[in-house]
N, C-alpha and C positions, 0 to 999 in steps of 0.2 A: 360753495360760498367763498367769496376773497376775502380773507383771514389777518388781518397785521397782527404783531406776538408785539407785547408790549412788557416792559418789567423796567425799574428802576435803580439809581445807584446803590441801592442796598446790598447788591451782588459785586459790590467792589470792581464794579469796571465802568468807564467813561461812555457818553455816548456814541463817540465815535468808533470805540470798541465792539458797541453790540449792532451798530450799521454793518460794519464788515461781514457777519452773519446773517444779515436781513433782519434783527432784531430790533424794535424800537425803544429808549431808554429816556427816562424822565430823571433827573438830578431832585435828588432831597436837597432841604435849604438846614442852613448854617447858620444861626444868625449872631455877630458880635456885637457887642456896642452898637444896639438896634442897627446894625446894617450885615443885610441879608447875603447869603453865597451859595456858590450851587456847589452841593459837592461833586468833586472830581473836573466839576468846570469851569470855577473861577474860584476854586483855593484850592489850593494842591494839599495833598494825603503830608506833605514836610508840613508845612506851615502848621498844618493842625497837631503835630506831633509838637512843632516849636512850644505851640501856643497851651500846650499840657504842660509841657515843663514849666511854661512862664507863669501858669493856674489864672491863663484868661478864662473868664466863665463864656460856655459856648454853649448854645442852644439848638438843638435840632428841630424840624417839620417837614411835613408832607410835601411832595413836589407846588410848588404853586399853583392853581388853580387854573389861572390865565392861559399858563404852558399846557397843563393839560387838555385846557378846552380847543385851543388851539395845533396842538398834534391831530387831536380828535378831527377837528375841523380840516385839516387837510389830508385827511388818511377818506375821509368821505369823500374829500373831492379829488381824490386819484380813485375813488371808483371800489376803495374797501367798505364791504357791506357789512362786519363786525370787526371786532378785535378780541383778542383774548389776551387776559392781564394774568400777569403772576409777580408781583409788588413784595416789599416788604412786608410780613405777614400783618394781619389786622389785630393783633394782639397789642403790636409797638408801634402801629400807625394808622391813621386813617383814611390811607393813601390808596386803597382799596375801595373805599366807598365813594370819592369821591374821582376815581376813575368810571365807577358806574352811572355817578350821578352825569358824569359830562359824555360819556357813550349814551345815554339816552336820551340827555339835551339834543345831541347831534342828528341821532336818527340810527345808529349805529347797533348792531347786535352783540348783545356783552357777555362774554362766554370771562371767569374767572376760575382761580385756582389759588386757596388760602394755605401755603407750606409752612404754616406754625412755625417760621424759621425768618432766615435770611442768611445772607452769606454766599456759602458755598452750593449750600440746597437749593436755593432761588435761583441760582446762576446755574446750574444742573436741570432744573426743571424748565426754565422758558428754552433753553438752549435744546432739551429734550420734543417739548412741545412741538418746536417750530419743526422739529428733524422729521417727526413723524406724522405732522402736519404735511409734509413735502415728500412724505412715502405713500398719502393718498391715505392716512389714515384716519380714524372718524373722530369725533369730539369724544364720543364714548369708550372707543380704544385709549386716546390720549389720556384723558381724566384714570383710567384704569392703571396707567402705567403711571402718572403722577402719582399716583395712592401707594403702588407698590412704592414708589422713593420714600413719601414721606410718612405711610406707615406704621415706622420704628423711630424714625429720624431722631436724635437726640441733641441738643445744643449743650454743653456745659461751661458754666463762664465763672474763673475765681478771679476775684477781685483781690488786688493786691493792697489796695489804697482804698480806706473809708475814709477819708477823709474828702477826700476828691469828691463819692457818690454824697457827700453833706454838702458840702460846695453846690453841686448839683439840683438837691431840693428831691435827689432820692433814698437820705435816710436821715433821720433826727440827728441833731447834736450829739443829744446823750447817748443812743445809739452808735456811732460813732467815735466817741470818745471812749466808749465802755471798750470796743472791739479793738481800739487803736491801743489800749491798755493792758486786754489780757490777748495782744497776738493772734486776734479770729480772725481767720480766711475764709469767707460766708463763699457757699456753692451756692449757684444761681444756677437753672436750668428752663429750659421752654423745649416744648414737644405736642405731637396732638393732646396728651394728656393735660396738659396748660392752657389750653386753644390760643397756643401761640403768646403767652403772657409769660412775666419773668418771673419764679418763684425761688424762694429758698426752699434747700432741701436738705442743704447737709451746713454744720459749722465746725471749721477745720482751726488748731491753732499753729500750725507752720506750712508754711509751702511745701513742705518733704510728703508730710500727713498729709495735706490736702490733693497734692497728685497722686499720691498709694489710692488715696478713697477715691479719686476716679476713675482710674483702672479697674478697680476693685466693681464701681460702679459700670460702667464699659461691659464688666461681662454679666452683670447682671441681668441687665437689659436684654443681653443674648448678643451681643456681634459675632458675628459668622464669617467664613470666610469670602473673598470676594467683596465686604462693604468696603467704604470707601472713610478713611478720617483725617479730617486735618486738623493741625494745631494753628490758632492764630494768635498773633500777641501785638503789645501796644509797645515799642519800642523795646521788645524784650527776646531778642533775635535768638542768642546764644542759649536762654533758657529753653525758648520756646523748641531748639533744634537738642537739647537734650534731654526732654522732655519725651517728644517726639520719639527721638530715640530707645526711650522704655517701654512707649504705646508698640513700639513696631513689635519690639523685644516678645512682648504679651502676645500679639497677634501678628502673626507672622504671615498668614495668610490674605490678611488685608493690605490697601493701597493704605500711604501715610506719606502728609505732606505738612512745610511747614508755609505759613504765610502772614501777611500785615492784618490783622483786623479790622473791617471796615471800619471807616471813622465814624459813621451813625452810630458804631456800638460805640466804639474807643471815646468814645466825647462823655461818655456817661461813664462807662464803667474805669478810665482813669488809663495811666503807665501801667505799666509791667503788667498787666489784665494778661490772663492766657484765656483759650478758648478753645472746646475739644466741640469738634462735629463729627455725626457719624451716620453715616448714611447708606441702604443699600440704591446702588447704582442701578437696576432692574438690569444689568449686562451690558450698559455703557460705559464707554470710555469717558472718565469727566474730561475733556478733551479741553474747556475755556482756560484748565490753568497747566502752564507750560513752565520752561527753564526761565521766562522772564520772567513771571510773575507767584513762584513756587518753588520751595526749593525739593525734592524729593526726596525721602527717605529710601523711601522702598517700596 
């Protein structure tokens, strides 16, 4: 069967990005002052950074509809007889269901894969997909080797600013107010065990305390050697790189990288947001992020 891999900006890279790879990439919208963006395609990752600092209120959504019926419709008419999607997970979007709904409008065979994440995992798993699609491997092998990534996968996300996630419309006033007062840095985490949804887990009151408890948290879970972790942050470089630096410290054996946060998250969860991912690689090189777009630890 002729196969197109399909995934979206959630994985922090532009369309043109995941063409280079034979991958196809649908842009999540943005929307300001009712008028809509695509991200990574018509508003750059600065401008959204600007526009935090400025506390424009910014909205996220699912790829447009139009776009997606329309890929669909042309991937039929070069003679692709399914697609396989691997989207922002369906816990923080609905951009999964309604890539199914227009694969079957079309005629097309809908092969998906829900990675209770996004980010780094998303962009690991369709990049996986499509390798071992192109090695002559089966749906069932694939989906197999998906499972082993996302498995364990863990996302952890502290929020620096509640005042931002009220702004938002994702936490009360008084809720916020209460946390802006007595210094709480709320952990927020998604994994299989969330089916991909944001949860609190832990309530930390300094940044010092709130990274100890992730590490702390990190080997709970069991990281092993050989996974893969990165730090992401929302304008918070220097943090985020010595941060990083104490995750390596911990696990010495793992890969550790530092990077920008998608703007899908970073629009919600605010500045100075960090974000620990941890993933086993099933023995890939995460190869999509390099000296441009990553910085390396170790």
């Amino acid at each position: 069967m002729k196969l197109a891999f399909v995934t979206d900006s959630g994985t922090g890279f532009n369309a043109e990005f995941w063409k280079e790879r034979g991958i196809y990439s649908l842009p999540l919208q943005i929307t300001i002052d009712q008028e809509t963006f695509e991200e990574n395609e018509t508003i750059s990752y600065g401008q959204i950074i600007r526009n935090l600092h400025d506390q424009v209120l910014m909205k996220t959504s699912l790829p447009s509809l139009g776009k997606i019926e329309d890929l669909f419709e042309e991937l039929k008419n070069e003679g692709y007889e399914g697609v396989f999607c691997v989207p922002i997970c369906s816990g923080l979007s609905g951009t999964l269901n309604a890539m199914e709904s227009a694969a079957r409008q079309v005629g097309l065979q809908f092969y998906d894969y829900d990675c209770y994440s996004t980010a780094v995992v998303e962009a690991h798993c369709i990049e996986i997909a499509k390798r071992l699609y192109d090695q002559g491997k089966t749906i069932e092998e694939i989906m197999a080797t998906l499972d082993q990534i996302c498995a364990h996968a863990n996302t952890v996300v502290l929020c620096n600013d509640l005042q931002h996630m009220k702004r938002g419309g994702r936490l009360t006033a008084a809720a916020a107010m209460l946390g802006g007062m007595l210094k709480i840095k709320p952990l927020l985490h998604l994994d299989r065990s969330t089916a991909g949804r944001v949860d609190v887990f832990e309530k930390v009151r300094t940044m010092t305390k709130a990274q100890d408890h992730i590490i702390e948290h990190l080997k709970e879970v069991g990281v092993q050697a050989g996974d893969d972790i990165t730090v992401a942050h929302v304008d918070s470089l220097e943090v985020a790189k010595e941060f990083a630096k104490k995750i390596a410290a911990q696990f010495p054996d793992c890969s550790v990288r530092v990077i920008d946060l998608v703007s899908a998250v970073g629009i919600h969860t605010g500045l100075n947001t960090l974000c620990v991912q941890v993933f086993d690689p099933a023995g890939y090189d995460v190869d999509v992020y390099n000296d441009q777009n990553a910085i390396k630890i170790q």
